[in-house]
N, C-alpha and C positions, 0 to 999 in steps of 0.2 A: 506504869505507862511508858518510862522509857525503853525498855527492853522490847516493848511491841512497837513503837516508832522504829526501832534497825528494822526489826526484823522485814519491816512494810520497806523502805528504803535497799535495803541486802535485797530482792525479790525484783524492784525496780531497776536497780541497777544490772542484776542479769539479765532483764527481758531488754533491754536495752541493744546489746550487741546484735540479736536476734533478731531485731528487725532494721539496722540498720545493714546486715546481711544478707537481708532477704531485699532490703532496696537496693543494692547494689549487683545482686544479681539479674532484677530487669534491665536489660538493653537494649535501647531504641531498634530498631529496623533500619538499615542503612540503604535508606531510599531518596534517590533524586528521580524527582517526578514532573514532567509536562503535563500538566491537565488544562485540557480545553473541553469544555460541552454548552449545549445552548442554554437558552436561562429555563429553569425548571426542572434541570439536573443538579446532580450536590455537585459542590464546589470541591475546590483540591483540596481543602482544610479536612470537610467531612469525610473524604475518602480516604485522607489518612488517619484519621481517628479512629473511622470505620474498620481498617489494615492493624492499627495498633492494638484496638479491640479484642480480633478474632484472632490472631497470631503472636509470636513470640519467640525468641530468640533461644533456643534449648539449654539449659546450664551447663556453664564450662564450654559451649561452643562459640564455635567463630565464623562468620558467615561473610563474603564478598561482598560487596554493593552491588546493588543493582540500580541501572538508570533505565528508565520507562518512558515513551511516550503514548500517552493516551489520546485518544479523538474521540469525541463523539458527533455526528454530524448529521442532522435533520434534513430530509429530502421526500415528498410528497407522502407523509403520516409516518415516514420509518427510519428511527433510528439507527446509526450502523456506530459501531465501536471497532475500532483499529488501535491497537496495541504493539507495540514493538518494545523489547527490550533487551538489555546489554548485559551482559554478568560476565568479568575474566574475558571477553574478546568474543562469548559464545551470543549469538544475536537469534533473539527469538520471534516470530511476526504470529497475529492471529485477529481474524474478523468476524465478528457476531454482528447480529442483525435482531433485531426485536421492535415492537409496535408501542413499548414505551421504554421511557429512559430508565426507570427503577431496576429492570432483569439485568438490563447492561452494566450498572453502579455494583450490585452484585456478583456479577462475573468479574469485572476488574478488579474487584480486591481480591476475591478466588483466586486467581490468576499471578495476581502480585505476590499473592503468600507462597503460594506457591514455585513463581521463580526462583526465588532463594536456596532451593534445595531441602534438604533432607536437616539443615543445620535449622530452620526453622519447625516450629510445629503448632498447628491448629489448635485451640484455647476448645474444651467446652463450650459448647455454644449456650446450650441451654441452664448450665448453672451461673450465666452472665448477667448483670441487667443491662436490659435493652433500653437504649432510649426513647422509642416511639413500638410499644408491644402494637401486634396485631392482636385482632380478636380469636377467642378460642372456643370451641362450645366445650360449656359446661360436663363433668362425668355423669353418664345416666343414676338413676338413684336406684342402689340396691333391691334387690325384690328379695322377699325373703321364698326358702328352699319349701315345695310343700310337705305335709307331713305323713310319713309313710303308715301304711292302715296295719303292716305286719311287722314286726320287729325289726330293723335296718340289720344289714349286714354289710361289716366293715367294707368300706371301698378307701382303699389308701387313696387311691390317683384324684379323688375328692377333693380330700382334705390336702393333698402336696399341692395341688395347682390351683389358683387361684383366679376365681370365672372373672371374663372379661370386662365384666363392671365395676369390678374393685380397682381395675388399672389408675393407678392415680395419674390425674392430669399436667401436661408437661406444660413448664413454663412459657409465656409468649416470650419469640424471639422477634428479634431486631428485623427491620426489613430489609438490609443489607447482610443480614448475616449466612455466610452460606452454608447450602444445605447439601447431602447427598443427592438432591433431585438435578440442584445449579449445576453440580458439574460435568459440563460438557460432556454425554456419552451418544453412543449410537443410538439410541431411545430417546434422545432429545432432540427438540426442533431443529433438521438441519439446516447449516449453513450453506446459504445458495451460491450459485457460483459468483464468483468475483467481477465487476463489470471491465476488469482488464483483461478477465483470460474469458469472456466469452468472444464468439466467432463473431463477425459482421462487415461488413460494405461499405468504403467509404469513396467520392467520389472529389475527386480537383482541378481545379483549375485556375493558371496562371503564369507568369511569366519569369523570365532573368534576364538578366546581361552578362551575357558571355565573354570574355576577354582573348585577343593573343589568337584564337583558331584561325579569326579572319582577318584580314587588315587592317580594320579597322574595330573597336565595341560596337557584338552584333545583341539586336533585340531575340531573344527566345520566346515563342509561346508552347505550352505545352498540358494537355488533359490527360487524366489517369483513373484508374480504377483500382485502390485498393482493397485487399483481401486478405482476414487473419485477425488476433487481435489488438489492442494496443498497444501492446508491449512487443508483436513481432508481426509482419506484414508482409506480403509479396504486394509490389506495383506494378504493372505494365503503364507504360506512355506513350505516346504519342507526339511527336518533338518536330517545329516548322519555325527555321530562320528564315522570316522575311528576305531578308538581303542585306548588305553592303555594297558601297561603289566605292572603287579606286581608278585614279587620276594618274597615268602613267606618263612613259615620255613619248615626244613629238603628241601631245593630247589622243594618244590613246586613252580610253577609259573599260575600263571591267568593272562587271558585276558578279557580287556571289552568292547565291542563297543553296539553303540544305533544307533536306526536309528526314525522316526514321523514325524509330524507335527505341525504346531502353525498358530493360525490365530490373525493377531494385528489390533490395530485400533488407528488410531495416529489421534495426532489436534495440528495444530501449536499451538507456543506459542508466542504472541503479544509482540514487533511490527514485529518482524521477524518471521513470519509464514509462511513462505517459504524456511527455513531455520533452525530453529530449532522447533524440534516439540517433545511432547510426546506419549509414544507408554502404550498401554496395552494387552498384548498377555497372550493368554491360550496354552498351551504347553501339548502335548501326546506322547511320547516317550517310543520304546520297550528297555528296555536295556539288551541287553544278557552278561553272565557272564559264563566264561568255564576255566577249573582247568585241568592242566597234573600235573604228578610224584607223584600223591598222591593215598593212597590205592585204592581211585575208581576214576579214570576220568570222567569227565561230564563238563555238559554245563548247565545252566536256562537263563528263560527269565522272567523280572518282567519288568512289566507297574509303567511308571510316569508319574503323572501328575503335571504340575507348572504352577502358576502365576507367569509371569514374566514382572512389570515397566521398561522399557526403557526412554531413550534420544537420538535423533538420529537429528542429523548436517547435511546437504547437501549443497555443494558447484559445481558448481555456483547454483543460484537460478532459473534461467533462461536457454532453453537450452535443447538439448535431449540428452546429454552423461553428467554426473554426479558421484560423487563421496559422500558415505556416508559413516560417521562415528556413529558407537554406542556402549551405555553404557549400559549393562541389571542385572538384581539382579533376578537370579531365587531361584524363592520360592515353595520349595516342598511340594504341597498337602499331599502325602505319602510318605513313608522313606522304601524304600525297601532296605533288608541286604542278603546279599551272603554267603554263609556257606560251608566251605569244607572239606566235610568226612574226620573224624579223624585228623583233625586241627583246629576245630568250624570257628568261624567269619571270614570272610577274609576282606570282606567291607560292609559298611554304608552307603545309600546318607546322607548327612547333610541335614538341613531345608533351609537354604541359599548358593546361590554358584554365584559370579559373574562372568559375562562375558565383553569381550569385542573384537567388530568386526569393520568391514570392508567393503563396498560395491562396485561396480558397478551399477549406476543405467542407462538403457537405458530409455527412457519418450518419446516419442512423443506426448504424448495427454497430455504435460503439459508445 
């Protein structure tokens, strides 16, 4: 009895090394992950499970991390999944759309395994077990061959190939596990356009205070019609300073109002370019200037021209009633000055004057 007790021990101890070799060569997936989805989607736990699953880290390789954000975001019966991810500085974007949240849970861990590169590699699916099999149908039941009335004559191609009833039946897979059908190709459901880069019409209205152009802070109104889409736009406006009055000496008094237009041309700025964007308008404005109590009363009109850099915020991003904020620095091409008889200068535009307004934006075509 003692010489077969080693020899059971001697046996144990070598299969020993071997598998604690073979655990050390699995290595996790070096994934930091954002997962947000609504309730009735898997959570981040199963999507990494689901990733750890069907992937794996290739022996003797070494693979970068990657960081991921995922979304998945419910909007009148449709799911949309927005994915961004990081690997070494290389940033990847991609947006699928489906009618339920299960296709989606499947393309992102596709998707995920995939980031990684060529250091990872795709598990057999089907010699895996799956947590939640789907159903299969059954293999038809053989029929037998009938039987020939005159002697057979050898047919190899027969007996080599084996008729499609015998095909033994494939294991159920997982319902997250992806398949050649899942991955994204020209034969699968396209991806519609993004609602930042389609075209549409958006309409505004509201106001600012102007600083520095005129004597004193003037009120602005101003309406527009944007064109293009969220992310880049043409505006034309429509621009009417009420007035100002200034209190001069011996009680002379002047007033000034303006009235033109301005055409901008904004681009979002990444990643919020739906949201915060920059503007650069060209600016033409009449501005009239008119003088009582002094030896001659009058009025003139001198033309301005400015460049004028903005920043303009709109909240929500999404939406056809909106609300915008903006910052502008006008910069005066020419400096027209006002003069009045028998009291010389009255005012100057300066070369810089900022503003800051206000919007209503109506959008349906965005």
């Amino acid at each position: 009895m003692l010489p077969r007790l080693r020899g059971i021990s001697l046996v144990l101890a070598l299969g020993l090394p071997a598998r604690e070799s073979r655990a050390e060569s699995a290595q996790p997936l070096p994934l930091v992950l954002d997962w947000r989805a609504p309730a009735g989607c898997a959570s981040e736990d199963e999507i990494r499970r689901e990733l750890e699953r069907i992937a794996r880290v290739r022996p003797g390789r070494t693979v970068a991390p990657v960081s991921a954000q995922a979304r998945i975001e419910l909007s009148r019966g449709t799911y949309r999944l927005t994915l961004h991810t990081l690997q070494n500085g290389v940033q990847g974007e991609r947006s699928l759309v489906a009618t339920e949240c299960r296709p989606l849970e499947r393309e992102v861990t596709l998707l995920l395994a995939l980031s990684f590169g060529e250091g990872v590699e795709l598990l057999d699916s089907p010699g895996t077990p799956s947590p939640t099999p789907s159903p299969t149908t059954p293999p038809p039941t053989p029929t037998a061959a009938p039987v020939p009335s005159s002697p057979p004559t050898p047919a190899p191609s027969s007996t080599a190939t084996p008729a499609p009833s015998q095909t033994p039946p494939s294991t159920p897979s997982s319902s997250l596990t992806p398949t050649p059908s899942s991955i994204p190709t020209s034969s699968s459901t396209p991806t519609p356009t993004s609602p930042s880069n389609s075209l549409g019409l958006s309409a505004s209205l509201g106001g600012a205070l102007l600083f520095r152009t005129l004597p004193s802070p003037a009120p602005v109104l101003f309406t527009g019609v944007a064109f293009g889409t969220s992310r880049f736009y043409l505006e034309p406006r429509f621009v009417w300073i009420p007035g100002v009055a200034q209190t001069l000496a011996r009680n002379v008094r002047a007033h000034y109002d303006a009235f033109g237009g301005a055409l901008s041309a904004c681009a979002g700025v990444p990643p919020l370019s739906s949201g915060i964007g920059g503007c650069l308008a060209f600016e033409t404005l009449a501005v009239r200037g008119s003088s009582a109590g002094a030896s001659e009363a009058g009025e003139d009109v001198a033309p301005l021209f400015e460049a004028t850099p903005a920043i303009r915020w709109r909240w929500p991003q999404k939406g056809w009633l909106a609300v915008e904020l903006e910052g502008a620095l006008h910069v005066a091409l020419n400096e027209p000055r006002f003069v009045v008889v028998g009291l010389g200068e009255a005012h100057q535009i300066p070369r810089l004057a900022p503003s800051l307004g206000a919007a209503l934006l109506l959008r349906p075509g965005f």
